[in-house]
TORVO-727783 format. One record per residue (C-alpha): x, y, z; chain; residue number from 1; residue in three letters. Coordinates in Angstrom, 3 decimals. Layout:
// residues N
REC      east     north        up  chaine  num  residu
REC         X         Y         Z       A  NUM     ALA
...
// end
This chain:
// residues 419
REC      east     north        up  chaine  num  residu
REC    36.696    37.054    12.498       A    1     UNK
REC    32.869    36.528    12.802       A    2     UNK
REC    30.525    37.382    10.435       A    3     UNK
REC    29.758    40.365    11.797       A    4     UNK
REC    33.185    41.547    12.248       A    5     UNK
REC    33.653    40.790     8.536       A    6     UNK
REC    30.806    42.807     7.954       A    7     UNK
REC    31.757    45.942     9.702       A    8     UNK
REC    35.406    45.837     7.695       A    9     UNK
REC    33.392    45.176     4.199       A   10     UNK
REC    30.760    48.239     5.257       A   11     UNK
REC    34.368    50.873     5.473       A   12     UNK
REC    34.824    49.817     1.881       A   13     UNK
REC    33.035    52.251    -1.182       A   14     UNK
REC    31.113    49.188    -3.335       A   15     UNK
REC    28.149    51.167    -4.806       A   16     UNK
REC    27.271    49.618    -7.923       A   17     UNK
REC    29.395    50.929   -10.725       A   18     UNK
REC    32.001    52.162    -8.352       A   19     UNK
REC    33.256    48.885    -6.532       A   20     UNK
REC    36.958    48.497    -7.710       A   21     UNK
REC    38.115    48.942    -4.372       A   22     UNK
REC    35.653    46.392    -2.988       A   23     UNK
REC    36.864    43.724    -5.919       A   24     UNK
REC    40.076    44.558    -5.061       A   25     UNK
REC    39.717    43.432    -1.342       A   26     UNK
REC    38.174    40.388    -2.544       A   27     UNK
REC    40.526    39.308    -4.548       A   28     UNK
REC    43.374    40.101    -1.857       A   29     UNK
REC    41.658    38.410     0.947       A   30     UNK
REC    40.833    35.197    -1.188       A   31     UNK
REC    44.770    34.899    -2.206       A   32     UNK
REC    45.291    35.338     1.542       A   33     UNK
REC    42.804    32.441     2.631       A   34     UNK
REC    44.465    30.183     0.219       A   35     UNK
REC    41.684    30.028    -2.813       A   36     UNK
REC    42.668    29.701    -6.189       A   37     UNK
REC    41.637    33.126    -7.842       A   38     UNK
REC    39.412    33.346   -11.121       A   39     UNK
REC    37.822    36.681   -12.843       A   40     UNK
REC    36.105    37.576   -15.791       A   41     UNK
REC    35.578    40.982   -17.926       A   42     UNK
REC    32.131    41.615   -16.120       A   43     UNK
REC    34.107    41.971   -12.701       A   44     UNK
REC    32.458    38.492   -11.296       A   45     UNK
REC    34.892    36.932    -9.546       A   46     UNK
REC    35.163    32.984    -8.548       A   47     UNK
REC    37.289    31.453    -5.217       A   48     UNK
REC    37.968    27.899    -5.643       A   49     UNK
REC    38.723    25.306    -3.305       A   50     UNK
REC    39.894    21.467    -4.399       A   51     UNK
REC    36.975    19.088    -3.772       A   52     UNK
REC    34.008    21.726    -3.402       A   53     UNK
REC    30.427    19.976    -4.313       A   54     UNK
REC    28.928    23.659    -3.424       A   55     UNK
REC    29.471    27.302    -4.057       A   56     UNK
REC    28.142    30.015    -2.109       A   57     UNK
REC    27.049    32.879    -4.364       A   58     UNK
REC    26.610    36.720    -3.448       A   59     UNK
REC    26.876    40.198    -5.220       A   60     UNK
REC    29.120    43.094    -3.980       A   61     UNK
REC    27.381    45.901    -5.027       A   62     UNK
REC    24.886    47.965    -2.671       A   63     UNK
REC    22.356    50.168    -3.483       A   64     UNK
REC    23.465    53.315    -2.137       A   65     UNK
REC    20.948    56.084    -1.418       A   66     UNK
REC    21.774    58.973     1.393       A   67     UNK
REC    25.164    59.190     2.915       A   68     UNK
REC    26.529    56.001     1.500       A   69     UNK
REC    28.901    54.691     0.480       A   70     UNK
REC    30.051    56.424     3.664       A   71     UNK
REC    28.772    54.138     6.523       A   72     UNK
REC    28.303    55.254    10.026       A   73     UNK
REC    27.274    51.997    11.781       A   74     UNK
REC    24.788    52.159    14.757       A   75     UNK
REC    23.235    49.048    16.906       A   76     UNK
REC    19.704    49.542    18.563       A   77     UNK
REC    17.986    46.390    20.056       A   78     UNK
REC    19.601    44.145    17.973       A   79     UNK
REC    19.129    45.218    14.893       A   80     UNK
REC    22.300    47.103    12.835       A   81     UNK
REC    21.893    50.054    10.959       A   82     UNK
REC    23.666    53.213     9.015       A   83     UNK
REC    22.817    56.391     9.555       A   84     UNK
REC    20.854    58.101     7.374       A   85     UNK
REC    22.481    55.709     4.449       A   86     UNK
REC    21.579    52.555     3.341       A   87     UNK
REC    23.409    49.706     5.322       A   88     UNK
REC    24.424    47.759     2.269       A   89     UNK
REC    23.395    44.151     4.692       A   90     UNK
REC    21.750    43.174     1.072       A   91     UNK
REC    24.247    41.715     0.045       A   92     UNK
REC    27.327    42.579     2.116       A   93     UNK
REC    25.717    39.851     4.850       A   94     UNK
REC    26.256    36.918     2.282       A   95     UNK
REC    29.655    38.019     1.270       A   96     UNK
REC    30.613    38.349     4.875       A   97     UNK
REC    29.288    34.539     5.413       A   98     UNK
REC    31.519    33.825     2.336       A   99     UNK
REC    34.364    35.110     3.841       A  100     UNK
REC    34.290    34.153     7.108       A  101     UNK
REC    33.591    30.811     5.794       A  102     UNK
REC    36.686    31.152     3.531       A  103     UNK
REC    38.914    32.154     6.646       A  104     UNK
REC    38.264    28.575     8.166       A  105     UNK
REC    39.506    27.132     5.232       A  106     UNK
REC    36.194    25.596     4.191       A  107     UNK
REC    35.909    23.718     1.296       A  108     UNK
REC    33.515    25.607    -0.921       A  109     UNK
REC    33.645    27.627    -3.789       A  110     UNK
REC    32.638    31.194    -3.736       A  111     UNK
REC    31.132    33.180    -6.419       A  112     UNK
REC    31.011    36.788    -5.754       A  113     UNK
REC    28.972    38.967    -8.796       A  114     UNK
REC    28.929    42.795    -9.715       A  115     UNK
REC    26.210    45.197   -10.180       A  116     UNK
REC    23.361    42.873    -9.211       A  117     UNK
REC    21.594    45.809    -8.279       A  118     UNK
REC    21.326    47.833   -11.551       A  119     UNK
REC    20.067    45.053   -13.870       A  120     UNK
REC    21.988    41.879   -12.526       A  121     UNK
REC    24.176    42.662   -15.061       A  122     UNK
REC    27.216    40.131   -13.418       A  123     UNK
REC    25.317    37.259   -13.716       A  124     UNK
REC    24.018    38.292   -17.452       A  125     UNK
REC    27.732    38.471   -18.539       A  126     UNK
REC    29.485    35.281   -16.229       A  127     UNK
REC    32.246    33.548   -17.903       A  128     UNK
REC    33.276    31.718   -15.308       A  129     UNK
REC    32.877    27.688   -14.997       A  130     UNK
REC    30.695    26.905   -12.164       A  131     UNK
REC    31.611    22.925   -11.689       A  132     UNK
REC    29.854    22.071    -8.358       A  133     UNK
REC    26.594    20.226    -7.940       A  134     UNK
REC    24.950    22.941    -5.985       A  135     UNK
REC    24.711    26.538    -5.337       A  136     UNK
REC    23.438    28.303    -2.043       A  137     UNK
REC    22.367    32.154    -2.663       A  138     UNK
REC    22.983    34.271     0.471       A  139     UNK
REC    20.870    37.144    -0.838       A  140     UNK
REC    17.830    36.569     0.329       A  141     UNK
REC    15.818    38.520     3.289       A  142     UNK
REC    13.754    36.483     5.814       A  143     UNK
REC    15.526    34.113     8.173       A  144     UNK
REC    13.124    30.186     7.708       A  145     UNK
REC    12.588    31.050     4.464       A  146     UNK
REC    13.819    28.387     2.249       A  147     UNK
REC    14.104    30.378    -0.963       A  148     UNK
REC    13.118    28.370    -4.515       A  149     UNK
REC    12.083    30.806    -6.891       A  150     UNK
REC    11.960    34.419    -7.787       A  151     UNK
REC    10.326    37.607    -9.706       A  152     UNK
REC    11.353    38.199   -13.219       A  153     UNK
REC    12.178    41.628   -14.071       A  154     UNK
REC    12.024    44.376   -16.653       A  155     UNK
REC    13.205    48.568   -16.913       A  156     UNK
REC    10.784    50.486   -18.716       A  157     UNK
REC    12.221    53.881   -19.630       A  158     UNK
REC     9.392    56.539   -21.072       A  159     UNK
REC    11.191    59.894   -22.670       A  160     UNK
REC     8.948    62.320   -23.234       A  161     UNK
REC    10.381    65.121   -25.405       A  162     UNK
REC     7.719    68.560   -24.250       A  163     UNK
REC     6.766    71.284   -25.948       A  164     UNK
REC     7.376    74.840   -24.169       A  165     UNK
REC     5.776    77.983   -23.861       A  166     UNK
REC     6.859    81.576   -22.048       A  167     UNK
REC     4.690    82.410   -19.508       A  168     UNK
REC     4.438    85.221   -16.904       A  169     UNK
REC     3.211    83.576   -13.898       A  170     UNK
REC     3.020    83.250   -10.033       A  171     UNK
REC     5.123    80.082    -8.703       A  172     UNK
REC     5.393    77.981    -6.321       A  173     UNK
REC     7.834    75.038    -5.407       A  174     UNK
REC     5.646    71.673    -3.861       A  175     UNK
REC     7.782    68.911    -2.288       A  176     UNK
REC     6.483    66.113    -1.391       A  177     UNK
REC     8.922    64.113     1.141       A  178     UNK
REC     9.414    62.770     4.476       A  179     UNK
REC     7.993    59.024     3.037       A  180     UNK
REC    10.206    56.027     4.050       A  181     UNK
REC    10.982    54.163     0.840       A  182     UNK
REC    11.935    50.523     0.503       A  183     UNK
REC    12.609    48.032    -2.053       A  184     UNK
REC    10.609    47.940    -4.960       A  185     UNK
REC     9.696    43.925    -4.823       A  186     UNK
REC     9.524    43.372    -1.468       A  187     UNK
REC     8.330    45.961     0.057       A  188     UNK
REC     5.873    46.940    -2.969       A  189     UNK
REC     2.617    45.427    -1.337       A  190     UNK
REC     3.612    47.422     2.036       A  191     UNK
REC     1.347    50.140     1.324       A  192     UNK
REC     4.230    52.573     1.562       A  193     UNK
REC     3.618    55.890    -0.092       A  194     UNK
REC     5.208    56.566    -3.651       A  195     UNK
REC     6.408    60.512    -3.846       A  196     UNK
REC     5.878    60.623    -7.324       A  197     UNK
REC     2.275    59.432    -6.911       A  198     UNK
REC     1.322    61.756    -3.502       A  199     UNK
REC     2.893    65.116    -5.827       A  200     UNK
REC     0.896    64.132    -8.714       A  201     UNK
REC    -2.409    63.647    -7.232       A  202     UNK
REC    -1.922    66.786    -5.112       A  203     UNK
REC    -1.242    68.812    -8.377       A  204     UNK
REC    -3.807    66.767   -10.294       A  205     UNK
REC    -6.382    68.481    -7.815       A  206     UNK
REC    -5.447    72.037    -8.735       A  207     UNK
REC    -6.938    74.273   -11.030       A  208     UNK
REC    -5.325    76.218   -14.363       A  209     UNK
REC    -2.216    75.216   -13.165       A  210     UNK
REC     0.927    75.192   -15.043       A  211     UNK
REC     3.725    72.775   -14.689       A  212     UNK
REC     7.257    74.069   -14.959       A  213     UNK
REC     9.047    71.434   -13.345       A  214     UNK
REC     8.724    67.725   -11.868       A  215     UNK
REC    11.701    65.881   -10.396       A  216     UNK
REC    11.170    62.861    -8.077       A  217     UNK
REC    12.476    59.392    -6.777       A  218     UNK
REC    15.973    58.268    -6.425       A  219     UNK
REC    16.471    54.415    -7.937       A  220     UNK
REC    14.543    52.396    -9.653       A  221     UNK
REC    14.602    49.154    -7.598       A  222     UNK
REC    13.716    51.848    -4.796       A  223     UNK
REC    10.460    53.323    -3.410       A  224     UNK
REC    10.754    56.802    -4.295       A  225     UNK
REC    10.973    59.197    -0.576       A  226     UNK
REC    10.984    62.563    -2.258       A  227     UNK
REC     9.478    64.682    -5.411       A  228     UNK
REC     9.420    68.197    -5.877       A  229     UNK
REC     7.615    70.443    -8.264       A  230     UNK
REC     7.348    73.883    -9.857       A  231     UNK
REC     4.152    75.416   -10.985       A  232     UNK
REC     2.433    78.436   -11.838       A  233     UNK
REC    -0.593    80.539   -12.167       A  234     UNK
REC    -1.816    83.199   -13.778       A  235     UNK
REC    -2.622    84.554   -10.088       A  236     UNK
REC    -1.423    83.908    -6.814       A  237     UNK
REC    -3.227    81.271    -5.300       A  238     UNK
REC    -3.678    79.927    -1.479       A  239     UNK
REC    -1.694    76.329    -1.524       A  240     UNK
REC    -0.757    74.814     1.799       A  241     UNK
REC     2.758    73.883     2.410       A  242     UNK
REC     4.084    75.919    -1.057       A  243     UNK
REC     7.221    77.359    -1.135       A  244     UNK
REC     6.035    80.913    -2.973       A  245     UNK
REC     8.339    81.666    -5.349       A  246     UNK
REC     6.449    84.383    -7.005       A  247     UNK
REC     5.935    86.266   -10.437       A  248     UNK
REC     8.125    85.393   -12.709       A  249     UNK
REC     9.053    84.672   -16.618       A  250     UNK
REC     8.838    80.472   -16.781       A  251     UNK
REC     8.948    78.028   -19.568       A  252     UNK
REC     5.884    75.745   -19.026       A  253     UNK
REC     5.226    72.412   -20.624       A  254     UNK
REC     2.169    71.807   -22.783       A  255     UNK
REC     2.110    68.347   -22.460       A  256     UNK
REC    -0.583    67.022   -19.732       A  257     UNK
REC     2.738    65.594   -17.653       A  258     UNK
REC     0.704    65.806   -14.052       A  259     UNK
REC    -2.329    63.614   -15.398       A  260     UNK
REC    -0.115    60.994   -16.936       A  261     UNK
REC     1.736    60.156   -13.834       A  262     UNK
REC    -1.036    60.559   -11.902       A  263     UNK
REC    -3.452    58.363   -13.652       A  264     UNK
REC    -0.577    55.440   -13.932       A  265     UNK
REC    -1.195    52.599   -11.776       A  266     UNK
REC     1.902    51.876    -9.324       A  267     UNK
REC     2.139    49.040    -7.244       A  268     UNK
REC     0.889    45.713    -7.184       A  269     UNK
REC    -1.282    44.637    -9.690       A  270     UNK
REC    -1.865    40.750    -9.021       A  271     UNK
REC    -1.413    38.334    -6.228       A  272     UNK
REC    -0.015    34.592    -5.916       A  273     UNK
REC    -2.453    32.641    -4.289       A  274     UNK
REC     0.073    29.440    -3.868       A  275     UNK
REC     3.171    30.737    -3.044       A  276     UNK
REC     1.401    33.680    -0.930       A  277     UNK
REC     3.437    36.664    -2.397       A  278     UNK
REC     3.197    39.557    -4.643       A  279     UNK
REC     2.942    37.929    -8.489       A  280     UNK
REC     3.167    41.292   -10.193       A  281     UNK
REC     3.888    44.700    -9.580       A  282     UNK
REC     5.375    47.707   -11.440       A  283     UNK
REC     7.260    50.436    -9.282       A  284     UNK
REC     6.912    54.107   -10.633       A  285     UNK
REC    10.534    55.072    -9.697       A  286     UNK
REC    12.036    57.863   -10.839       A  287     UNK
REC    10.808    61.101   -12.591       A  288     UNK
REC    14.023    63.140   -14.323       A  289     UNK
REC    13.373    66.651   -16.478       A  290     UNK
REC    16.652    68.251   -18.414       A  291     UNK
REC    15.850    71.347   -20.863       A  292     UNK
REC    12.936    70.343   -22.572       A  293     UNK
REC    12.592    66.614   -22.162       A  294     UNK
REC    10.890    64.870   -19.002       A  295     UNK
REC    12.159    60.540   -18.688       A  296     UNK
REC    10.085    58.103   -16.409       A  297     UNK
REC    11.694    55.337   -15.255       A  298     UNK
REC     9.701    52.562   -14.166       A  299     UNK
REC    10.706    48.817   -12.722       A  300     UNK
REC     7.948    45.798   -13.871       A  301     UNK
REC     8.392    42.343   -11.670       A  302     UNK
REC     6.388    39.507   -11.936       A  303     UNK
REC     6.551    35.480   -10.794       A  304     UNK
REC     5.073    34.860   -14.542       A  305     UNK
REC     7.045    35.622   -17.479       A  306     UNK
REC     3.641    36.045   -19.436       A  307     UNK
REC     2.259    38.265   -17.083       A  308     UNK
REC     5.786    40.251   -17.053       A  309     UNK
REC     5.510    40.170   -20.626       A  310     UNK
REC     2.224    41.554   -20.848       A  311     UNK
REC     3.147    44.372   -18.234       A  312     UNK
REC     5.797    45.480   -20.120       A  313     UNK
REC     3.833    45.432   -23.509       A  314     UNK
REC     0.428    47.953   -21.665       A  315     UNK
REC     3.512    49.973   -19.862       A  316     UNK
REC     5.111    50.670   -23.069       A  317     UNK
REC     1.671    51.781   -24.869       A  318     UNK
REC     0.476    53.983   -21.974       A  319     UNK
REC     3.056    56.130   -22.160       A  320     UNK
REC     3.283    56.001   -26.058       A  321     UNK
REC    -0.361    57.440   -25.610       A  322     UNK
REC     0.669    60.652   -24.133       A  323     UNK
REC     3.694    60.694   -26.866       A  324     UNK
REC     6.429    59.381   -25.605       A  325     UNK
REC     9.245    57.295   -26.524       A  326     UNK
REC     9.742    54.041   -24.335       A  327     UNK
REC    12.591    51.641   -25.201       A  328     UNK
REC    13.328    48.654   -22.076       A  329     UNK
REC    16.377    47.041   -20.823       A  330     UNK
REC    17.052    44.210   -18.881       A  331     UNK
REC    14.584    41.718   -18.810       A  332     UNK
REC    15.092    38.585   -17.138       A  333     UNK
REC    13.059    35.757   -16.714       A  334     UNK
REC    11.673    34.542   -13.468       A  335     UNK
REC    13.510    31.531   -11.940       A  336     UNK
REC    10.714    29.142   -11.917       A  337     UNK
REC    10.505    27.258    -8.450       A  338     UNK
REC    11.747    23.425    -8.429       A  339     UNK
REC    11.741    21.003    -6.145       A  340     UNK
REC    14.858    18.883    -5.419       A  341     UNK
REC    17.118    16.692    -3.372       A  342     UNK
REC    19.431    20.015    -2.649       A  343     UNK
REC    15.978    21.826    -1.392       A  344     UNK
REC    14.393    19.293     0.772       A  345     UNK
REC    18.080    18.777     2.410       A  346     UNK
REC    18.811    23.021     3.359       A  347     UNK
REC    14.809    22.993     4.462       A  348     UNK
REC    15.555    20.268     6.661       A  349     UNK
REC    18.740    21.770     7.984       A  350     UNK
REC    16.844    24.877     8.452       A  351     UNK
REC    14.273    23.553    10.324       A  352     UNK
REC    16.899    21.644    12.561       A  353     UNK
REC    18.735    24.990    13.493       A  354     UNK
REC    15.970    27.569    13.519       A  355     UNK
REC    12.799    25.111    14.902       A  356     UNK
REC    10.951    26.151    11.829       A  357     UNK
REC    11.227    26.602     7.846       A  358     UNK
REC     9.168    27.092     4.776       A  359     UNK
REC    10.184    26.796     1.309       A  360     UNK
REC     8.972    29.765    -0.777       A  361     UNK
REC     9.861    32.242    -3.355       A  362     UNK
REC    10.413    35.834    -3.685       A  363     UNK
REC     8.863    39.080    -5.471       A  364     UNK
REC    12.273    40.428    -5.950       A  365     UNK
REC    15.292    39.191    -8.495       A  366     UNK
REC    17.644    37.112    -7.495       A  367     UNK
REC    20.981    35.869    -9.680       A  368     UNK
REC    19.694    32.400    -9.442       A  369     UNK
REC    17.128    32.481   -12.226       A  370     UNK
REC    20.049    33.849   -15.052       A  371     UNK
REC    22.949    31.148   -13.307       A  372     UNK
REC    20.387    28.295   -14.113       A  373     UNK
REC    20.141    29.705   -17.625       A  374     UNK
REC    23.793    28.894   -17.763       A  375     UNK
REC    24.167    26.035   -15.692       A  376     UNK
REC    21.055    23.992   -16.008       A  377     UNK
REC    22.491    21.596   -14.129       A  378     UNK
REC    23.211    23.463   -10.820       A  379     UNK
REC    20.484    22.598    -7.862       A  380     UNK
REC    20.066    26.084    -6.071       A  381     UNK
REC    18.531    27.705    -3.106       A  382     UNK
REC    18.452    31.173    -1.629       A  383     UNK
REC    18.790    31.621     2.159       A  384     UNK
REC    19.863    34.608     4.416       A  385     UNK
REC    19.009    36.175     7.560       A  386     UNK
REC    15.994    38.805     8.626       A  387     UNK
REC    17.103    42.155     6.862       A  388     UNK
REC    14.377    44.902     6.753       A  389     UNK
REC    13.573    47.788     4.498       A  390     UNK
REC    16.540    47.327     1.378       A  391     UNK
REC    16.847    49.820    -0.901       A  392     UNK
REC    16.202    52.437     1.859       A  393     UNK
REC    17.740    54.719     4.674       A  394     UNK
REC    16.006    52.366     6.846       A  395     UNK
REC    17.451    49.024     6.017       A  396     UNK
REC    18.519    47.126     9.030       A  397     UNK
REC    19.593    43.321     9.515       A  398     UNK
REC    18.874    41.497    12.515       A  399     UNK
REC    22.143    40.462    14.465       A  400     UNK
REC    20.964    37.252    15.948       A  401     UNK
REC    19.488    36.513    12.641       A  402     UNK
REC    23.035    36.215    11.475       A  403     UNK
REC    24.266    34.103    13.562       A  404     UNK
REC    21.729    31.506    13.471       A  405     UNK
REC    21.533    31.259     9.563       A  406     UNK
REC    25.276    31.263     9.463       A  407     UNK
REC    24.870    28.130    11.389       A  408     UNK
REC    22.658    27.126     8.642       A  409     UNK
REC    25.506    27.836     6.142       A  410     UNK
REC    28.085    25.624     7.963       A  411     UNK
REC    25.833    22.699     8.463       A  412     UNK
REC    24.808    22.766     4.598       A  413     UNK
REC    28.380    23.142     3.516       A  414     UNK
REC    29.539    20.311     5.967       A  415     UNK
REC    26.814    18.210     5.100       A  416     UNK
REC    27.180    18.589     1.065       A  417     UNK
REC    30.644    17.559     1.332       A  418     UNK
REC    30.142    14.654     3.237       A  419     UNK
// end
């Protein structure tokens, strides 16, 4: 089967993070089938083997699923592959179909495929599983000539915000903002792509004696958020543009100054690598939640410095304590710190051989390869993978002739290592 083919039978199969049994479950089957000695461990990693492998090929089989996935309704246009109105799930279900289809032919490589890399990387944190080859190739990253060496650290900032509520008679309305395009919240951060949370907030923050009832918004927090809606009221009916008028009525109304907090709060990118020509830091306001009488922000900080990360979190955390909240974070990990090495200047040179051009750089977004090398120190690693556009969004698409050509770049590099 081609890659592509592979693909297509991986995209019929549920695998949104926390909910990909039946995706593991393939995996395993189809690895017993190609011959691979089998290995698993209580995080739901799993590990192919082959006898005489110098490299494994690493990928996650999760996918971020936002709109009608995990129920994928594949569509071509112009050479590019998408799903409608879902995510496609080509980050990372491109690599794992290189894996397999490698794995068909009998190659011999190892193959490491991890779970829920995209709620926290959480996988890679827990791998018990002995990694004994030389080298590792990563086949999750996003822009074909890219020879990928280093990548974002990351942190979730969670700000709970218990609110104290008043009854009020008052004239409502229902806002939404929505219709935005999302993306991924590393590399599409410096994209200028509107936040919903942040258009809602300014357009309440510019109306008068009004009371907040409600404030939902966003839909992951490695995602762009496409859609916020809000409830206020007035003591009169006002003249707002676009308002769904819900009228007079009895509403509980927070006294807590919710709309100027997330209004004032700076999302996006707040400083720029110079060298490496990338975002270095950026914090994505990503989700806005409100049950009873208790409004949480969820917020994801990235940065190519683990100072600067460090510092992020630390100004994050005491912002939001300033308006009274409580913030606790999760799941920081560090950036993997770009390295040069005999394993990098040989895929760049493959790279360039196949595709007439490369360039080794890094990435604003997190990648398993930082926490493996925390394990395995003495693993040389690089991240490749074909053009894929818009992650993390209803608009992700990969580019088929992308795939094909880095695949190419995957066979030559596994050939070549085991020379």
């Amino acid at each position: 089967m081609s890659v592509v083919s592979h693909f297509k039978a991986l995209s019929q199969i549920p695998h949104c993070s926390f909910q990909a049994a039946a995706m593991k479950a393939y995996l395993l089957k189809m690895a017993g089938q190609y011959g691979y000695e089998v290995l698993s461990d209580e995080a739901g990693n799993i590990l192919c083997r082959k006898q005489g492998a110098v490299i494994t090929l690493q990928s996650h089989y999760d996918m971020v699923c936002i709109g009608k996935a995990p129920t994928l309704q594949l569509k071509e246009k112009e050479g590019w592959l998408y799903a409608n109105d879902s995510t496609l799930g080509s980050d990372n279900g491109i690599g794992m179909a290189m894996m397999l289809s490698l794995m068909e032919e009998g190659a011999v490589v190892d193959a490491l495929f991890t779970a829920d890399e995209e709620v926290g990387l959480l996988g890679a944190r827990a791998l018990e599983l002995p990694l004994d080859t030389p080298y590792l190739l990563n086949l999750d990253s996003e822009d074909e000539g890219i020879v990928t060496i280093g990548c974002a650290g990351g942190v979730d900032i969670i700000a709970t915000l218990p609110m104290t509520m008043e009854t009020r008679t008052l004239f409502c309305y229902e806002i939404e903002s929505s219709g935005y395009p999302g993306g991924h919240s590393g590399v599409d951060i410096d994209k200028n792509i509107p936040n919903a949370i942040k258009e809602l907030s300014a357009q309440l923050a510019d109306l008068e004696k009004c009371f907040l009832v409600s404030f939902e918004g966003g839909e992951r927090r490695n995602a762009i958020a496409k859609r916020s809606v809000a409830v206020i009221g007035f003591k009169e009916k006002q003249a707002i543009e676009g308002a769904k008028i819900l009228g007079y009525q009895d509403v509980e109304v927070t006294q807590q100054n919710i709309i100027s907090m997330l209004h004032a709060f700076a999302h996006g990118v707040r400083n720029f690598n110079s060298e490496l020509h990338i975002v270095q830091t950026s914090i994505n306001l990503a989700m806005v939640e409100q049950a009873e009488q208790m409004i949480t922000i969820h917020l994801s900080a990235r940065s190519m410095d683990i100072h600067e990360l460090k510092r992020l979190e630390s100004e994050t955390v005491t912002y939001f304590e300033s308006f009274g909240a409580m913030v606790e974070t999760e799941g920081f990990y560090s950036p993997w710190e770009p390295e040069q090495s005999g394993f990098v200047k040989q895929v760049a040179v493959i790279s360039e051989e196949v595709l007439g051009s490369a360039e080794v750089g890094a990435i604003h977004a997190g990648l398993e390869c930082g926490i493996i090398k925390e394990k395995f120190s003495q693993m040389q690693m690089v991240s490749i993978g074909p053009t894929i556009r818009y992650p993390h969004s209803t608009r992700e698409c990969v580019d088929l002739a992308s795939v094909e050509r880095v695949f190419a770049v995957v066979k030559k590099i596994c050939e070549d290592t085991n020379v």
